[in-house]
N, CA, C and O atoms as a GROMACS GRO file, in nm:
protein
  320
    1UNK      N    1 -10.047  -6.220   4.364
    1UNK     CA    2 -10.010  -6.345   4.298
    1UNK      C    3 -10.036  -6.466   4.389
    1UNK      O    4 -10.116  -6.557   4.369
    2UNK      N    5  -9.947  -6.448   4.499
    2UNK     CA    6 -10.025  -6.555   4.581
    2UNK      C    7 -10.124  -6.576   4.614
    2UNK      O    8 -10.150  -6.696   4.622
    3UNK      N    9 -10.242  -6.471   4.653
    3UNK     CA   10 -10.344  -6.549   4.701
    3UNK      C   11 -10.443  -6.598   4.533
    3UNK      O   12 -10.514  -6.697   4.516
    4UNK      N   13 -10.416  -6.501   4.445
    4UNK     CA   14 -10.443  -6.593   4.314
    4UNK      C   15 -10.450  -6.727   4.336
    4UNK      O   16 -10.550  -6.798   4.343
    5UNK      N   17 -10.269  -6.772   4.353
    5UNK     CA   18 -10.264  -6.885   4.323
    5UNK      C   19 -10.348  -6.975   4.411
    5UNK      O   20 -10.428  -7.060   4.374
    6UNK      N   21 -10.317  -6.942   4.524
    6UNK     CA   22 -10.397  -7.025   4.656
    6UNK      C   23 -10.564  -7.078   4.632
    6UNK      O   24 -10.612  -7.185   4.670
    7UNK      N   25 -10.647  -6.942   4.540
    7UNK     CA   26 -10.775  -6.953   4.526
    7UNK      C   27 -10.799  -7.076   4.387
    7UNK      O   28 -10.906  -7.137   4.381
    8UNK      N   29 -10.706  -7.098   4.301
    8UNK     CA   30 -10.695  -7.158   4.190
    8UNK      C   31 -10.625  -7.277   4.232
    8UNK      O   32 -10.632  -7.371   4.153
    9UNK      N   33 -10.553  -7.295   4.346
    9UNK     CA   34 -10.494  -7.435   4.343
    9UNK      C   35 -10.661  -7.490   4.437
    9UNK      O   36 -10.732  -7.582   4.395
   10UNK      N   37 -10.678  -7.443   4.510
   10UNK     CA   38 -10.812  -7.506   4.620
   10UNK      C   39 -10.918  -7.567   4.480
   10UNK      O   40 -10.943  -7.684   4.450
   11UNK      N   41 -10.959  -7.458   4.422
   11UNK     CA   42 -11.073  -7.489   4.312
   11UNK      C   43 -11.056  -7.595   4.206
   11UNK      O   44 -11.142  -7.666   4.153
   12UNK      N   45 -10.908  -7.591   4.185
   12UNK     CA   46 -10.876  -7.740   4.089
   12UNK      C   47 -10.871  -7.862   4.185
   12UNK      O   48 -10.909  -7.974   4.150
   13UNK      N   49 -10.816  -7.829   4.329
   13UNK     CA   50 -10.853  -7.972   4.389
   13UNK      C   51 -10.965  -8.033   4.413
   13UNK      O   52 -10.997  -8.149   4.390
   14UNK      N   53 -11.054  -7.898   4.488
   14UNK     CA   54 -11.161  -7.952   4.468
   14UNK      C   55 -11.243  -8.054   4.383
   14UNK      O   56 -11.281  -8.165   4.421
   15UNK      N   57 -11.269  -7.982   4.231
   15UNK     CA   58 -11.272  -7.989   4.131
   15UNK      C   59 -11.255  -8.156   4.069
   15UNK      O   60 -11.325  -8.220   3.990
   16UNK      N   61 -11.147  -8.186   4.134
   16UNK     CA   62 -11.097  -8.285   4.046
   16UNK      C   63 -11.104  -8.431   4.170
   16UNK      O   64 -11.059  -8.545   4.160
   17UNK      N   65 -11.189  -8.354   4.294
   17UNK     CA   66 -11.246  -8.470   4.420
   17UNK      C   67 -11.143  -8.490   4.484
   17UNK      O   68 -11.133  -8.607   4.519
   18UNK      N   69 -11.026  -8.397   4.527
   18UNK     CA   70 -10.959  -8.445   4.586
   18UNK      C   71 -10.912  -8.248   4.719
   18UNK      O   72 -10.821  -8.173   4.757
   19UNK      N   73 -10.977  -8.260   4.723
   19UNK     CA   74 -11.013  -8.136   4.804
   19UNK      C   75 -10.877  -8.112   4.930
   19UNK      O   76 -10.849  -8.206   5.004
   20UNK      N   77 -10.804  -7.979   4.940
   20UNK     CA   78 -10.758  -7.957   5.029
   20UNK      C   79 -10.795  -7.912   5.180
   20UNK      O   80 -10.807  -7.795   5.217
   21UNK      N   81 -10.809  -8.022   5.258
   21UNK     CA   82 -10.858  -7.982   5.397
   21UNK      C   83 -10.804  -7.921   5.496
   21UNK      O   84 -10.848  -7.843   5.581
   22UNK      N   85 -10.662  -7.986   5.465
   22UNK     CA   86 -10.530  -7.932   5.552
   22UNK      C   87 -10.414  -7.856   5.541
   22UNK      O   88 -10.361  -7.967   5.552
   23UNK      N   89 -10.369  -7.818   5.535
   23UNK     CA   90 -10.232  -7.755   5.478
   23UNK      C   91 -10.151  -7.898   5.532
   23UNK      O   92 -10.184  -7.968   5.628
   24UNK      N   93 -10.054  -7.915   5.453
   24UNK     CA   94  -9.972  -8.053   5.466
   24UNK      C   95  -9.859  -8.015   5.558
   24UNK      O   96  -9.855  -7.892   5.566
   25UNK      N   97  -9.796  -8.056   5.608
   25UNK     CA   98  -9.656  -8.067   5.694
   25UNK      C   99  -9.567  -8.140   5.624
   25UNK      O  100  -9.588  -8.247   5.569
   26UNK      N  101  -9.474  -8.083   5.629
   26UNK     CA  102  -9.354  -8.174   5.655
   26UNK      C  103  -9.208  -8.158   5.802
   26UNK      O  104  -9.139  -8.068   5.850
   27UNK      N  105  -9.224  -8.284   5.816
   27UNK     CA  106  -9.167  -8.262   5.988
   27UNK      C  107  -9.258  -8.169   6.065
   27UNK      O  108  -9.375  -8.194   6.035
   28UNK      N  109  -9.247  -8.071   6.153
   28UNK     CA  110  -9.372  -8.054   6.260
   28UNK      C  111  -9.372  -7.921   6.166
   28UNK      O  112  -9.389  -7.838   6.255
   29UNK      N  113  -9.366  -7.852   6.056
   29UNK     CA  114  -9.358  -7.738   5.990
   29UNK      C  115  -9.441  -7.738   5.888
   29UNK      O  116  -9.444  -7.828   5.804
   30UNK      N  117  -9.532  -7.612   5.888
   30UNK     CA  118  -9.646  -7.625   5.763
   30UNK      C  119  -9.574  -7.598   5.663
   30UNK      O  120  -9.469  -7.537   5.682
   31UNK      N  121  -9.601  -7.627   5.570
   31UNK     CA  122  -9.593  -7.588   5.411
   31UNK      C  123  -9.623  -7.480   5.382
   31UNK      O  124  -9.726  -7.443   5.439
   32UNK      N  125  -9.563  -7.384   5.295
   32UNK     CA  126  -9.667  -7.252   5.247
   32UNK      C  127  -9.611  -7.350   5.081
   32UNK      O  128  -9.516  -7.401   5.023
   33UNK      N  129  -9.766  -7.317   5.074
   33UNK     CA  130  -9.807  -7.388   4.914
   33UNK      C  131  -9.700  -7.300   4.756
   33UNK      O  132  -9.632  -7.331   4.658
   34UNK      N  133  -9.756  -7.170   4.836
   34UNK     CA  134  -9.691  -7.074   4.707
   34UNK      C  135  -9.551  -7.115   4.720
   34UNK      O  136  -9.503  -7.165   4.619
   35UNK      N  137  -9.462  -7.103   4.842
   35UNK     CA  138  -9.324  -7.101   4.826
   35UNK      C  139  -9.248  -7.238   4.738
   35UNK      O  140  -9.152  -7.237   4.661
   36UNK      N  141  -9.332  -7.350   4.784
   36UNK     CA  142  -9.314  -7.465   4.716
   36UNK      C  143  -9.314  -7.490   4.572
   36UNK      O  144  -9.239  -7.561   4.504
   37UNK      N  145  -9.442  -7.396   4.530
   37UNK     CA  146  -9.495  -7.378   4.389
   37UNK      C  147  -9.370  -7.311   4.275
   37UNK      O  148  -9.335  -7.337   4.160
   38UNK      N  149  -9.328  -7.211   4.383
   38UNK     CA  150  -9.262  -7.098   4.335
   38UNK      C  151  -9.130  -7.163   4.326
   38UNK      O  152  -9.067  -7.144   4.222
   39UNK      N  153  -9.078  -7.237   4.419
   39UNK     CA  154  -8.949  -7.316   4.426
   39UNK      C  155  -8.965  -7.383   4.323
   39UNK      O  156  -8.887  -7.343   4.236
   40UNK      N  157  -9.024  -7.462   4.290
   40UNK     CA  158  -9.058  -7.576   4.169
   40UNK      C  159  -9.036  -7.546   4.040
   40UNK      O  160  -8.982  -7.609   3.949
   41UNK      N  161  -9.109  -7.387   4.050
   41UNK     CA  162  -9.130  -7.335   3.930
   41UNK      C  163  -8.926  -7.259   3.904
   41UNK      O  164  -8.863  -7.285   3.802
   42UNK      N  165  -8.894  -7.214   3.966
   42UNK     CA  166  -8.731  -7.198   3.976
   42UNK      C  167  -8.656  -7.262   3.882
   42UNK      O  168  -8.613  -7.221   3.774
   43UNK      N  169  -8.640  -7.432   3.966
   43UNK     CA  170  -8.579  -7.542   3.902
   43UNK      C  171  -8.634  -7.608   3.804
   43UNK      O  172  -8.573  -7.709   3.769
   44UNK      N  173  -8.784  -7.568   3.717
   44UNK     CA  174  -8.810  -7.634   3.612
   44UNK      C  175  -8.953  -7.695   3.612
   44UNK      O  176  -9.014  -7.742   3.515
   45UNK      N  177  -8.987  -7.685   3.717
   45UNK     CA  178  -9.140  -7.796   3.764
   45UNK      C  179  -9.084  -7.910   3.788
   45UNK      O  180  -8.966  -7.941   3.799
   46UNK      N  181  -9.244  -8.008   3.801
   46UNK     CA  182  -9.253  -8.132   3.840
   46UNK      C  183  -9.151  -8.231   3.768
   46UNK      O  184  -9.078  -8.294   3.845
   47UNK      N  185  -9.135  -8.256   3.618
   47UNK     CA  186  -9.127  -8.321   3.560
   47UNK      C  187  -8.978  -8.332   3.533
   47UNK      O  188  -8.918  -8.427   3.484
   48UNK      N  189  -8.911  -8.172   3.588
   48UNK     CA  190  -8.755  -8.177   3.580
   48UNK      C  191  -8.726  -8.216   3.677
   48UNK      O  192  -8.648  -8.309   3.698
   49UNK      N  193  -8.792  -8.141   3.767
   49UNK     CA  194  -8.698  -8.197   3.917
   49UNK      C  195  -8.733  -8.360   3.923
   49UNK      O  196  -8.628  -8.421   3.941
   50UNK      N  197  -8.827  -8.433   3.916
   50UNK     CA  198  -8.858  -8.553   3.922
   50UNK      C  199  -8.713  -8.623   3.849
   50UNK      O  200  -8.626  -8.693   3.901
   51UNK      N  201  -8.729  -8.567   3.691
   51UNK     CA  202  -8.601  -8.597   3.582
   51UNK      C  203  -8.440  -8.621   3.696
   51UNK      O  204  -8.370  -8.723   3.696
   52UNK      N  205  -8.422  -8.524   3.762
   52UNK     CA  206  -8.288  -8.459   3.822
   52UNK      C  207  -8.242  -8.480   3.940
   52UNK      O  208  -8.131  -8.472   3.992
   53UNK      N  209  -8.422  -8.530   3.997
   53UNK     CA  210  -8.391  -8.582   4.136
   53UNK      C  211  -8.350  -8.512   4.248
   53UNK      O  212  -8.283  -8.554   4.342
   54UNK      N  213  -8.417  -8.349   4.221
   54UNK     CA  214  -8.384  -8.247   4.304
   54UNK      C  215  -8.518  -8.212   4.389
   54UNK      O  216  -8.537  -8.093   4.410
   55UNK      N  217  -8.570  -8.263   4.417
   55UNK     CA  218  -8.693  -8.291   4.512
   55UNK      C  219  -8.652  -8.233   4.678
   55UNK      O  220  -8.727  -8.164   4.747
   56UNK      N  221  -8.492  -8.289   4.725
   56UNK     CA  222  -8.420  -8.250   4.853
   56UNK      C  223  -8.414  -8.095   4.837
   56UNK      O  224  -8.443  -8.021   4.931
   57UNK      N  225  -8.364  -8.036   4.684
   57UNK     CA  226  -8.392  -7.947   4.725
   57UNK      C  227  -8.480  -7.830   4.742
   57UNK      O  228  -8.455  -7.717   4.785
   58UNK      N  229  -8.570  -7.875   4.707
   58UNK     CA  230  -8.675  -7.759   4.713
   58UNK      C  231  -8.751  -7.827   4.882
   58UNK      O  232  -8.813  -7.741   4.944
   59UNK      N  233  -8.747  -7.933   4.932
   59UNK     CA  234  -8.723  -7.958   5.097
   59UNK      C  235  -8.620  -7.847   5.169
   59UNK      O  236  -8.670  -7.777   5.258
   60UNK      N  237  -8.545  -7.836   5.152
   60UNK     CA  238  -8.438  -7.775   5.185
   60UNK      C  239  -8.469  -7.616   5.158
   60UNK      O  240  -8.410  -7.528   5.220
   61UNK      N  241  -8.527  -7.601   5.101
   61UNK     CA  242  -8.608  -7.471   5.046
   61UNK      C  243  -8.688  -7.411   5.111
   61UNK      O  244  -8.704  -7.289   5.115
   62UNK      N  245  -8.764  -7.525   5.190
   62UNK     CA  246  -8.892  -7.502   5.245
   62UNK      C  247  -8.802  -7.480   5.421
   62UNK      O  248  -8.842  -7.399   5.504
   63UNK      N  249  -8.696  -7.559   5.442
   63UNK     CA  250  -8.671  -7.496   5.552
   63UNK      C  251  -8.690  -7.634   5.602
   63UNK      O  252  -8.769  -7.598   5.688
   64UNK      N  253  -8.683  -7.757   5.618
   64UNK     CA  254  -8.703  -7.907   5.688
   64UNK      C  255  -8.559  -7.894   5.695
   64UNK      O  256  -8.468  -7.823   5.651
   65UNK      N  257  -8.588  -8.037   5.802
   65UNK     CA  258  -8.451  -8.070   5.903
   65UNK      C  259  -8.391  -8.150   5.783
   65UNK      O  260  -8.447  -8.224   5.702
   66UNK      N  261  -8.258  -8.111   5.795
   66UNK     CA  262  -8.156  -8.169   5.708
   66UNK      C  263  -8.082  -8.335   5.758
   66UNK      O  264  -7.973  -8.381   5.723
   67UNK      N  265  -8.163  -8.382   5.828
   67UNK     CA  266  -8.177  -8.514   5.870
   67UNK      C  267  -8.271  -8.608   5.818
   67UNK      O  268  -8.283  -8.728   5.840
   68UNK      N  269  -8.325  -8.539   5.755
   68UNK     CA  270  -8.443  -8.659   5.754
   68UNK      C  271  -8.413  -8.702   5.614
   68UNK      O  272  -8.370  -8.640   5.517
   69UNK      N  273  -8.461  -8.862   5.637
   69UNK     CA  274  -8.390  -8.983   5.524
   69UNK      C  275  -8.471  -8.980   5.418
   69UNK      O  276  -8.417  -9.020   5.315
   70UNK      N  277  -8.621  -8.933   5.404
   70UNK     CA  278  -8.741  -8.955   5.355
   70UNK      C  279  -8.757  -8.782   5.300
   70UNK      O  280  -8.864  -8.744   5.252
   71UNK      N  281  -8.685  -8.726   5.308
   71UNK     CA  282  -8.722  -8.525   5.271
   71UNK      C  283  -8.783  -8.522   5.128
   71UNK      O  284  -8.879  -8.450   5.104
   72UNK      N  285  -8.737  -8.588   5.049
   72UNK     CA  286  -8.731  -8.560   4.889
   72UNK      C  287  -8.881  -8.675   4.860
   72UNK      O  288  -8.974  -8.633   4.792
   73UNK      N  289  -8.883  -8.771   4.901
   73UNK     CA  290  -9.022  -8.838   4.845
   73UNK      C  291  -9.111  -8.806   4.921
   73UNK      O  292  -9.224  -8.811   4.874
   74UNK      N  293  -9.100  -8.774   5.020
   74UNK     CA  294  -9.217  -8.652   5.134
   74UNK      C  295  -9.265  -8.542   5.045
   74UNK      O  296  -9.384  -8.534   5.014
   75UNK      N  297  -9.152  -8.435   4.991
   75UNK     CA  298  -9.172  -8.330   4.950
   75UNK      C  299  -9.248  -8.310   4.801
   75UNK      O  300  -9.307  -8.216   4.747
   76UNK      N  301  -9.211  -8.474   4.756
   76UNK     CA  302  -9.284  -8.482   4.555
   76UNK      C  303  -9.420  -8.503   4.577
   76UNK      O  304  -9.503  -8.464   4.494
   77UNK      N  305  -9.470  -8.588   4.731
   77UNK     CA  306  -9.596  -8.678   4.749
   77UNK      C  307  -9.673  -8.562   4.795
   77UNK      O  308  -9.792  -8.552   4.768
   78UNK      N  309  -9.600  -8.459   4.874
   78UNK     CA  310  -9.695  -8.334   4.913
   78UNK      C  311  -9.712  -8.211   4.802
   78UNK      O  312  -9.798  -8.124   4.811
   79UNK      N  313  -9.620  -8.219   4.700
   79UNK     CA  314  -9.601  -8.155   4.554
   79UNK      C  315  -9.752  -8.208   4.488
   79UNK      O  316  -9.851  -8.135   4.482
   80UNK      N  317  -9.748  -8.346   4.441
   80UNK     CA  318  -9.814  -8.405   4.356
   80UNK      C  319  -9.976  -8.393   4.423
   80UNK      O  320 -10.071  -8.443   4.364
   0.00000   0.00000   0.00000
């Protein structure tokens, strides 16, 4: 399932000119794409959590420092 997803998220970015070069960070910690995906998919997707304003927690999900002021619009901008 994951690397499915991994091969299908690259090809739509591509795709659509906006190509993944990097794996994203948040705070000095990579992202794993699926866990994020998979978290998202949990609480509803994009459009609920956006709705609900639970963005912190699927940050919090991923394992980031529970300090940081910026976690939740970090985590939608590396989502989106």
């Amino acid at each position: 399932d994951e690397q499915a997803f991994l091969v299908a998220l690259y090809k739509y970015m591509k795709e659509r000119k906006t190509p993944i070069e990097r794996i994203p960070y948040l705070g000095f910690k990579q992202i794993n794409l699926w866990t994020m995906f998979q978290a998202a998919q949990k609480l509803g997707g994009y459009e609920t959590i956006t709705a609900r304003r639970q963005w912190k927690h699927i940050y919090d999900e991923l394992g980031g420092n529970p300090g940081s002021t910026s976690a939740a619009t970090c985590t939608r901008r590396h989502y989106e």
